[in-house]
Each structure stands twice: as C-alpha cells, then as structure tokens.
Steps between C-alpha positions, in 0.01 A plus 500: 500500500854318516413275235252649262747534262643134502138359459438725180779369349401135556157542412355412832141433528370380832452138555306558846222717533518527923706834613745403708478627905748787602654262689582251235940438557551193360402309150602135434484438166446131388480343133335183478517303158358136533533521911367185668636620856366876485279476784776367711720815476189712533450351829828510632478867455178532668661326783713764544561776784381807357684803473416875637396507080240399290619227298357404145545169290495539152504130305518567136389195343575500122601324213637562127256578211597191354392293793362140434147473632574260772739796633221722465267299686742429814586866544113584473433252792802637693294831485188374612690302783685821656193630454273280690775500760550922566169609646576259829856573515503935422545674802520851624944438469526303208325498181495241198464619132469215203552682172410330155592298306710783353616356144858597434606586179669212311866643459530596874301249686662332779637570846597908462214611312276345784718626726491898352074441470495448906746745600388788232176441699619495811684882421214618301304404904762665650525858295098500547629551898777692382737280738860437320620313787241249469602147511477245178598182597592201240356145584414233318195264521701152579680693771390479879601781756595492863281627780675880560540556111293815445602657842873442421478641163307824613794499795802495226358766326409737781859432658659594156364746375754550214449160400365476101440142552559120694585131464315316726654207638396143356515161533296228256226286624677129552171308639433198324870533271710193499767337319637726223224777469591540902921505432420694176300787672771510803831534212314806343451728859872395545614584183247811521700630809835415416401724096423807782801499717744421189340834361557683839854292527601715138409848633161539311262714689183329425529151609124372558281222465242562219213331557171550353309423809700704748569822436335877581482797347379881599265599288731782374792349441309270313356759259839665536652211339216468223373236637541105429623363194250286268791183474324172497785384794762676698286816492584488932849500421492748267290714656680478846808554347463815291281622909843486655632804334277760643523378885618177714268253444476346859448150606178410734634127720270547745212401296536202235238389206549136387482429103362199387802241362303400210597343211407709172593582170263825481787750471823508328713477799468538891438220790228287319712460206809463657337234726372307228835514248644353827270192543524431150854501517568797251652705787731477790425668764860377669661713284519905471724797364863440644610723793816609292301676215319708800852562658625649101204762551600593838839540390330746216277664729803615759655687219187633337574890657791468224282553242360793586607758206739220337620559169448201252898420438488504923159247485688231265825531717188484814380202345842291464492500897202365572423168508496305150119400486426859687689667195419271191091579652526887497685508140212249380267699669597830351484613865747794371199693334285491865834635659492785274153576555573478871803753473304716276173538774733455806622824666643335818656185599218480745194450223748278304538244754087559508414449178789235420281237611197630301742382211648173640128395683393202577396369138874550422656348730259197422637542133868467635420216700397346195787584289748434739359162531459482148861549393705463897357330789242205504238471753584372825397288815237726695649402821853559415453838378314613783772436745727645260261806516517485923857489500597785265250754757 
C-alpha cells in the first residue's frame, strides 16, 4: 500500500471505524474548533452536484489538552449536532464523518495539527483502497462552497493527471459587512492578488494563493511530501509551498469556496487577525511591500544562471552588481553557504535553476521583503503599486 509506510511513521491509528467504498475519490477534510456555523458549510456541500466518485466528509472537531471547560462543552455539542444532522443528509454519493473531540497535544495545538489529524485520516482511508490518486481536499468549517465544487475538483484532477496538487479559486463571504469590516475585507483580496502577481512579476515559479480553505492534494503527493506541518498558522502556506517542488500545483477557477470574513484573534496571523488589527487601527491595509523591492529580486533572479559553479571571489564581485538591498540581504543572509551546497549537488545548469528556488522559496523572499523594508523602502499606497506592477508587464 502507497502509504503504509508514511502512516507508521506518524503513528496513525484510525479515527473511523467504517471501510471506505472502492469508489471513495475524494476526502474533504474540515477542522472545527469552537464552530458556530458548521452546519452551514456541511450543507452547502450536500447541496452539491455529485461527482462520478464517492465523496467523504471528514470534520475533525478538536481542541487542546488544556482546553477550558466551556471549550470543552461547545465542541461536545458541535458533535452531537453534526450528529443529529448526518443520518437525514448521508446519501449513497456523499457521506458525513464527525470525529471527536480529538484533544491535541498542548505544544502543537492549533490550526496544522488539526489539519495533519483529518488529512492523516483521510490517507490512512485511502491506502486501505490502495488509491494514491485519491483526492484530499482542504476546507474549513466557516467556509461555504459553490454548487459544481466537488464535480470541478474531480474534473481538474482527471484533466491533469500530473498535477500533485490545486488552489481553488476564492472569494470571502461579504453579506451583512459594512463600513470598515466591509473596506477592510475588500483591501486584503486586493492586496492578496497584487502579493501573487508581484511574485510571478520577479520570475519565481510558484506564485499561488495559500489558503487554508482552498486547496487539493493527491493522496500521494501528499504522503510524498510527508504530509502537513503541525504550525499553529500558515501551515497552508507552508505546506503548499514546499508541494510546488515535486509538480505544478494547478489552479481550479471554475469552482470557488467562500471563507468566512470574520474577525478573530485565534491564530497568530492570517485573515481574522489581519481583519481585526485593521479595525482596531493597528494595521493598514492601504499600505503593502513597495513594487521596487520586488523589481531588485527580479533584477537578481535574471542573472541567477551566473551562479551556477561561481567561485566565491566571482560571488562578492556577483554581489556588487546587484541591487543594494538585493546584495546587503544575501551577505546578511549568508546565502553564499546555500550556493555552495547548490554547486556541490548540482551537475547541470538545468537542476540548478531547479533547485535554486528550493533555496530562495517563498519564506525567503518574505524575509527580504522584510529587510528591504526594514533598512530601504517603506510600505506603499496599495493602489499605486499595483499600477506600477501593470505597467512594468
């Protein structure tokens, strides 16, 4: 079995007792901590067309071991709730699964661990039908879906078969929004989009949205990866991003799933907390990373190929001719020592330009953002840098 292996390692132990049919292709995957709206996403997937596939819905309710008793108690009626509600809404396409409350230990709980429970399960369902190419899909349980959701996804897969993974396309829920929460929620997609296409702008091959509620994954690529991360945020993001190596990971836009604009302070960082800095006037969401410092790491990236077996008298005289916050970044980075490695494991230019931007990922360009701004550029109107960004393609 494709993933016997993987689930040794991890220490799986079944969380559902019900084999899954033969037929079984996809697996959304759904934690719910504290989720007043659960049944709402449940029923906007049962609303769904169903695909040629059996479909499963695994909603991992759970909560830390240090959980206060009132959390306790609201999870423990969320179970009972899903539970009251499956028998009428299981049919022969589409089947609902409420697992736990599964306590999470106290140094990982949060968003990835939750995450890894559902989706471990969801692989450890899949390797019982031996079926690699199964389908886990990421949702969460404040997010609705549109009508053609589960026959789109099974469509993008089928149609790319060399596909590890997807972004689904997304827009958040707006209904009943006004006044700042409304402008607040609109600022972040723009800013969201205009992150993406600076990426692509610099000549980055991974440019994606990473969101936690919009995203797919084959069941072997998944295991092929080790699986998701136990972060209490970003674990999408991080997850995504270290997917991309391995295969293109596509984009679905004929389907969308709509998160929930809520305000919350639950997780380090990400749309609630962003949304809620904003209204209390500790961010501005006017503001982002200056087109110019993504122009410096285009300018780097054109002339990358140059380092390919470059001697380290050759990298400082390299570095003089770059940029100024490009250069000062990569000597304060020590990125000298990853070039070396690079040159050491790299017999071709061809898997150097591959593995180049297994060094200089996503996480570091977020760290040169941040130091350019730090010690360069300051943050700049939103607006304005976009149509820089427009005119410079």
């Amino acid at each position: 079995m494709f993933a016997s292996r993987y689930l040794k390692k991890n220490n799986n132990k079944a969380l559902i007792q019900q084999s899954p049919t033969n037929n079984t292709g996809i697996i959304i995957v759904i934690p719910c901590f504290r989720e007043p709206q659960i049944l709402d996403t449940l029923n906007s997937l049962k609303h769904c067309q169903p695909p040629k596939s059996n479909v499963e819905v695994i909603v991992l309710i759970n909560h830390a071991e240090t959980a206060s008793e009132e959390i306790r108690k609201f999870n423990a009626q969320t179970k009972q709730q899903i539970e009251e509600w499956i028998p009428e809404n299981n049919t022969e396409k589409i089947t609902f699964f409420a697992v736990g409350p599964v306590e999470l230990r106290k140094k990982w709980a949060g968003a990835g661990l939750a995450r890894k429970s559902g989706m471990d399960e969801a692989v450890r369902r899949f390797n019982e039908v031996n079926k690699p190419n199964g389908i886990l899909v990421s949702l969460d349980a404040d997010t609705l879906v549109q009508n053609n959701y589960l026959v789109e996804i099974e469509n993008y897969f089928s149609s790319h078969p060399e596909t590890p993974g997807a972004t689904i396309a997304f827009t958040h829920q707006t209904e009943g929004l006004k006044g700042k929460h409304l402008e607040g929620i609109r600022l972040y997609e723009k800013y969201m989009g205009y992150y993406k296409k600076a990426l692509k702008y610099t000549g980055y091959p991974y440019p994606m949205f990473t969101v936690g509620s919009a995203f797919a994954v084959t069941a072997g690529a998944y295991v092929k990866r080790g699986g998701m991360n136990r972060r209490q945020a970003g674990e999408d993001f991080y997850f995504l991003q270290n997917l991309a190596p391995i295969g293109p990971v596509g984009e679905i836009t004929t389907t969308k799933v709509f998160p929930s604009a809520r305000l919350s302070d639950r997780v380090p960082f990400g749309t609630g907390p962003i949304l809620r800095k904003w209204m209390d006037g500790k961010e501005d969401l006017t503001q982002t990373y200056n087109f110019e410092a993504f122009a410096d790491l285009k300018d780097f990236f054109d002339v990358k190929d140059q380092l390919f077996l470059i001697e380290k008298q050759d990298y400082k005289l390299f570095l003089m001719k770059l940029p100024l916050p490009v250069g000062n970044f990569l000597v304060e980075d020590n990125f000298w020592e990853e070039i070396r490695d690079l040159n050491q494991n790299c017999s071709s230019l061809q898997s150097f330009q591959t593995r180049f931007f297994q060094k200089f990922n996503a996480f570091k360009i977020l760290k040169f953002l941040n130091f350019s701004h730090e010690h360069f550029y300051s943050k700049a109107s939103l607006d304005v840098q976009i149509e820089k960004l427009k005119k410079s393609r």
